[in-house]
C-alpha positions as CSV (number, residue, x, y, z in Angstrom):
1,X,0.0,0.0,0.0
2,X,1.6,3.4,-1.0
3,X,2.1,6.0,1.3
4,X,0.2,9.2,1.4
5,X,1.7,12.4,-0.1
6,X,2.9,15.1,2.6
7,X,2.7,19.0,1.4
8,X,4.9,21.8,2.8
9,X,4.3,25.5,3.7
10,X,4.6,26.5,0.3
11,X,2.1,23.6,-1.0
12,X,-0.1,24.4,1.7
13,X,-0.3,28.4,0.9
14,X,-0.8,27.7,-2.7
15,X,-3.9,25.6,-2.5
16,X,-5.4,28.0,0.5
17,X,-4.3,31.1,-2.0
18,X,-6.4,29.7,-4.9
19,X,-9.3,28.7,-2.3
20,X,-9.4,32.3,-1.5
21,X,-9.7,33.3,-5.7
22,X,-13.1,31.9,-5.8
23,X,-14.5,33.0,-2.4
24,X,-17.3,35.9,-2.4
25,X,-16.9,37.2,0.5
26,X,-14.5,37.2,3.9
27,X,-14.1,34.4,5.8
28,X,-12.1,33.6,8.8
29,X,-10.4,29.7,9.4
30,X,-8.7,28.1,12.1
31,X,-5.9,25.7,11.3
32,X,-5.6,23.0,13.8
33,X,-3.4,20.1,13.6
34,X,-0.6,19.2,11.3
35,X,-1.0,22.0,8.7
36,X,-0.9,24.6,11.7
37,X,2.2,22.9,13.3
38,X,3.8,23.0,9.9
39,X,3.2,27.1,9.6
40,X,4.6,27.7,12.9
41,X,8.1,26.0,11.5
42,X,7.2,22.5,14.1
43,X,6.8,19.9,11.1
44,X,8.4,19.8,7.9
45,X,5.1,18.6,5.9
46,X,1.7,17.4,6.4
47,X,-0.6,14.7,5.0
48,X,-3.8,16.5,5.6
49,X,-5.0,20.2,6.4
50,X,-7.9,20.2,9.4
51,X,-9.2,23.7,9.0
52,X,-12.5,24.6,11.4
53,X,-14.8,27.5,10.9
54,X,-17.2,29.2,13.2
55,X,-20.4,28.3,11.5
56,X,-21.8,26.4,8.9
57,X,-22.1,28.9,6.5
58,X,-19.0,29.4,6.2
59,X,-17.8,26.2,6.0
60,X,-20.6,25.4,3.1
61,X,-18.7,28.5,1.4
62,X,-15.4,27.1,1.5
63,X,-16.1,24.0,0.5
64,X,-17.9,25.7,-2.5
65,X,-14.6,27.8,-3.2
66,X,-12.6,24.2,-2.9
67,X,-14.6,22.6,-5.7
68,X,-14.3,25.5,-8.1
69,X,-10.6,25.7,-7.4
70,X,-10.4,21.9,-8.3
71,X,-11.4,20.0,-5.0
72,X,-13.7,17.1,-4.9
73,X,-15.3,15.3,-2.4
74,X,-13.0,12.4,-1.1
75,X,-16.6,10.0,-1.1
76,X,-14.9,6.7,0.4
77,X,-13.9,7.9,4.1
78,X,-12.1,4.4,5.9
79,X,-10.1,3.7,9.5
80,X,-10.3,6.2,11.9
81,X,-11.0,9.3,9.8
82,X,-14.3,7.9,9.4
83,X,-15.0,8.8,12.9
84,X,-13.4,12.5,12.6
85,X,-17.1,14.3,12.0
86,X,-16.0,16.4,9.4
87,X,-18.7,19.0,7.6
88,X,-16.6,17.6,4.7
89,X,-13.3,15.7,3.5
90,X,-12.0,17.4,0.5
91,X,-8.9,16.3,-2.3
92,X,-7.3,17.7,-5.2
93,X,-5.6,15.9,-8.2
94,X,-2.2,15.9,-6.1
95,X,-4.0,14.0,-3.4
96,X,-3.5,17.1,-0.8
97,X,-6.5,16.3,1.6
98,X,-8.7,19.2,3.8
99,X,-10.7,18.1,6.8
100,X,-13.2,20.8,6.7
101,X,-14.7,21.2,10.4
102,X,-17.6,23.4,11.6
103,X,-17.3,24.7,15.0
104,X,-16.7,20.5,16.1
105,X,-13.7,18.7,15.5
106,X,-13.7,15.2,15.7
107,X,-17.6,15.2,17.3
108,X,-15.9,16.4,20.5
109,X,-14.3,19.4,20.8
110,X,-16.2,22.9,20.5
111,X,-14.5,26.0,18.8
112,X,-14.6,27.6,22.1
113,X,-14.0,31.5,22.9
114,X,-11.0,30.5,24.5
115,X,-9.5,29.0,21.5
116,X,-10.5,31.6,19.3
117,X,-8.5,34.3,21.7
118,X,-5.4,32.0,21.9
119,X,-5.4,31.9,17.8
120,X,-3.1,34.4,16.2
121,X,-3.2,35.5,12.7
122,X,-1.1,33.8,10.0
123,X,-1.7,35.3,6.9
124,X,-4.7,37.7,5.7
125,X,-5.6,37.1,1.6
126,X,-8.3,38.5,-0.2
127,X,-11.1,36.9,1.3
128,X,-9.8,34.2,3.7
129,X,-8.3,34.9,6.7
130,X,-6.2,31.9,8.3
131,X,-5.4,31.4,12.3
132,X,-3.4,29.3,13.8
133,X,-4.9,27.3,16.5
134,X,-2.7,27.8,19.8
135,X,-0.5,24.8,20.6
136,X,-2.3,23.9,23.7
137,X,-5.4,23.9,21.8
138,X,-3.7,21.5,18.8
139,X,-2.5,19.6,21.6
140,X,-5.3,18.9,23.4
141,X,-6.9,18.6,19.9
142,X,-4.7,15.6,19.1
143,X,-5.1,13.8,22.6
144,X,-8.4,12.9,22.1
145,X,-8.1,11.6,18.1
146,X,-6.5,7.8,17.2
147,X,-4.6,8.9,13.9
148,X,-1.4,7.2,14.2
149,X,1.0,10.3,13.7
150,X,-0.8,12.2,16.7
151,X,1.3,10.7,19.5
152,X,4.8,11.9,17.8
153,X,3.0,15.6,17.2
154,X,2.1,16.2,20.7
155,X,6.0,15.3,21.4
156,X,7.0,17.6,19.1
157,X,4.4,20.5,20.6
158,X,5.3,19.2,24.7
159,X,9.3,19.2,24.0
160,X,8.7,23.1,22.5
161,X,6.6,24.0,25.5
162,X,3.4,24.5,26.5
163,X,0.9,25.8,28.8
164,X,-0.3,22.0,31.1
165,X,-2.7,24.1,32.5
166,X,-4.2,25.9,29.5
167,X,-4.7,22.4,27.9
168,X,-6.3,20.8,31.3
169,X,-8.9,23.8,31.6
170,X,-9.6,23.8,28.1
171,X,-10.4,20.1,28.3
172,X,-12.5,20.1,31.7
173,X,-14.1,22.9,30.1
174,X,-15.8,21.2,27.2
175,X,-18.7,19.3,26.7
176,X,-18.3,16.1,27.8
177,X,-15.2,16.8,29.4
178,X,-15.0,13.6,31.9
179,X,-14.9,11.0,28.5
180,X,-12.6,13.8,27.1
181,X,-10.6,14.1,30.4
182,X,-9.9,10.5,30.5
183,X,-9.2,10.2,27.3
184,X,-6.2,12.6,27.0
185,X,-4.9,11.1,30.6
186,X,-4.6,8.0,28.6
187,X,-2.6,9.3,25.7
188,X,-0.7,11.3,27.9
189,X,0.5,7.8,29.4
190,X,1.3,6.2,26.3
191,X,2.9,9.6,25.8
192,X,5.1,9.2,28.7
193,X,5.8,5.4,28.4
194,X,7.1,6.3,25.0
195,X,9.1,9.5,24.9
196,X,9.4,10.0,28.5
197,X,7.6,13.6,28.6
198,X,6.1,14.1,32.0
199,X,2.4,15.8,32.2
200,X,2.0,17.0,35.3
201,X,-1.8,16.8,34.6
202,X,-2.4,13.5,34.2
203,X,-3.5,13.0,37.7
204,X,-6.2,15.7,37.4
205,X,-7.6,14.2,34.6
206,X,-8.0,10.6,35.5
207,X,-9.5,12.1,38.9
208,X,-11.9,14.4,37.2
209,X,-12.9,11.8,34.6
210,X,-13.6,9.2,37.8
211,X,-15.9,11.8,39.6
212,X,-17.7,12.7,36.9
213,X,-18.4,8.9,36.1
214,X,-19.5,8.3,40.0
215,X,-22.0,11.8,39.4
216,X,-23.6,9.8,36.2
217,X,-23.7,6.7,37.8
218,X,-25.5,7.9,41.1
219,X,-27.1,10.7,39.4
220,X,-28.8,7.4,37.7
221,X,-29.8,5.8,40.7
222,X,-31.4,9.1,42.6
223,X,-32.4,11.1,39.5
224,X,-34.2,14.3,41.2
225,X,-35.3,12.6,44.4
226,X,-34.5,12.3,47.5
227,X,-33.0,8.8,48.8
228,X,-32.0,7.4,51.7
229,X,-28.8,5.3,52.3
230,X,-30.6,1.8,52.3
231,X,-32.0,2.7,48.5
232,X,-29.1,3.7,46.9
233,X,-26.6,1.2,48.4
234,X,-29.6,-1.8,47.4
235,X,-29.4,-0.1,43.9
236,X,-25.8,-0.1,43.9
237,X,-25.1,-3.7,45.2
238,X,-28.0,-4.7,42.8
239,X,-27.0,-3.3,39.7
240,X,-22.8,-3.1,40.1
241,X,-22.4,-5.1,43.1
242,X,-19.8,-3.0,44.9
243,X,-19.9,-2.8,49.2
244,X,-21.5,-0.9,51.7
245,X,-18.3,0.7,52.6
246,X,-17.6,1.6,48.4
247,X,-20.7,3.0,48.2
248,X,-20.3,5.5,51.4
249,X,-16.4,6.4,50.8
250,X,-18.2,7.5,46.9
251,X,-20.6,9.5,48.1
252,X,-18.5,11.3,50.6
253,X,-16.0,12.0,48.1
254,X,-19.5,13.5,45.6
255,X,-20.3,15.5,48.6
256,X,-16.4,17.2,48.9
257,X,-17.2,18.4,45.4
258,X,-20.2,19.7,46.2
259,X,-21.9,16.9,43.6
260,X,-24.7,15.4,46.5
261,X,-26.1,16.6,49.2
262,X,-27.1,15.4,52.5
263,X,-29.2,16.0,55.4
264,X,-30.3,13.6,58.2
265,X,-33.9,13.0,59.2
266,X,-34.3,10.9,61.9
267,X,-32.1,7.9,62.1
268,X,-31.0,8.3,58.4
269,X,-29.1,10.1,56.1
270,X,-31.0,11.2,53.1
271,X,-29.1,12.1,49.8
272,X,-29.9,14.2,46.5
273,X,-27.9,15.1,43.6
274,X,-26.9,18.9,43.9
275,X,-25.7,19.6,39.7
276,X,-26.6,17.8,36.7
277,X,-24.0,16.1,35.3
């Protein structure tokens, strides 16, 4: 099986210059992944461009500018791009492929305010104006995908610095953050076990991602109500068969962060799910 062209800077700025020819009107694209890391001098070359706009309009619009500059729809999507949740996947003759995003990439992660403040301008053409995505933000972009070059970029972005913090509160603050938050803990360990890079986050993650599977999971069993000790720990043993003592030491720790409530009424304590999670 052959491998996959890679494009440089100059290929890159080409095709995006004669996207920009047949656009009507301004636009403004984020680049997040390879092509970004290659403008910003991290990578030599790129197999594919994963550009994200802020809504669908004008992602319909580029797209439209891509065929009439001599894209086509790549129809037959396979492996784990199939699961990316791109508005579109585009190609030209020379096989250079787009992943064209709106506002979601990878049906996860939200162009968020944040990320849009961190971006800094690349280059301003006629119509089209590209941003690079922040590292943190390509970082944290490329811990929750499965594409196999993904672990050797966040390498290349951790050994050139970057913000562990910025990258944990982006993550905690999306939607979905706990499958998100666990899912980045866990690259960051293959990360580790293979080029030794130490996140200091890791911890954090895995810990958020628990609590905010013990809020679903008794958030299940109490839904809105009210619920004494006796119901939820017969619920518990009934449907995941953990102890008496597992079930307390969880709730405790749901109460810490302010997740449950409790009150006693007579004899017993009576619990109730504070947030929805």
């Amino acid at each position: 099986m052959s491998q996959r062209k890679m494009f440089g800077e100059g290929d890159l700025k080409k095709a995006l210059a004669a996207v920009d020819a047949k656009l009507g009107r301004g636009i403004r694209a984020y680049l997040i992944g390879g092509c970004a890391m290659t403008f910003m001098g991290r990578k030599a070359a790129t197999k594919d461009i994963d550009i994200v706009f802020g809504s669908t309009e004008d992602a319909k619009d580029f797209v439209g500018a891509m065929l009439l500059s001599g894209f086509r729809h790549l129809r037959r999507i396979t492996g784990p791009y199939s699961a990316l949740g791109a508005f579109a996947i585009m190609e030209d003759t020379d096989e250079m492929g787009f992943d064209v995003y709106d506002r979601q990439v990878c049906r996860c992660l939200e162009l968020s305010s944040g990320m849009k403040s961190r971006a800094r301008l690349y280059q301003k053409l006629s119509n089209l104006e590209i941003c690079l995505m922040a590292a943190e933000d390509i970082f944290l972009f490329k811990g929750i995908t499965e594409r196999d070059t993904d672990l050797d970029d966040m390498r290349i972005l951790a050994e050139a610095g970057i913000d562990w913090k910025t990258v944990e509160r982006e993550c905690l603050s999306q939607k979905g953050s706990g499958r998100w938050a666990y899912m980045l803990g866990a690259k960051l360990v293959d990360l580790r076990a293979k080029s030794s890079i130490q996140a200091p986050i890791i911890k954090r993650l895995f810990d958020y991602a628990d609590v905010d599977l013990l809020s679903y999971v008794f958030g299940q069993i109490m839904g809105k109500d009210e619920r004494s000790f006796k119901d939820i720990f017969g619920a518990v043993k009934e449907k995941y068969n953990y102890s008496e003592t597992w079930t307390r030491k969880q709730l405790e720790l749901l109460i810490r962060k302010g997740i449950v409530g409790k009150k006693r009424v007579g004899r017993q304590d009576i619990f109730h799910m504070k947030k929805d999670r």
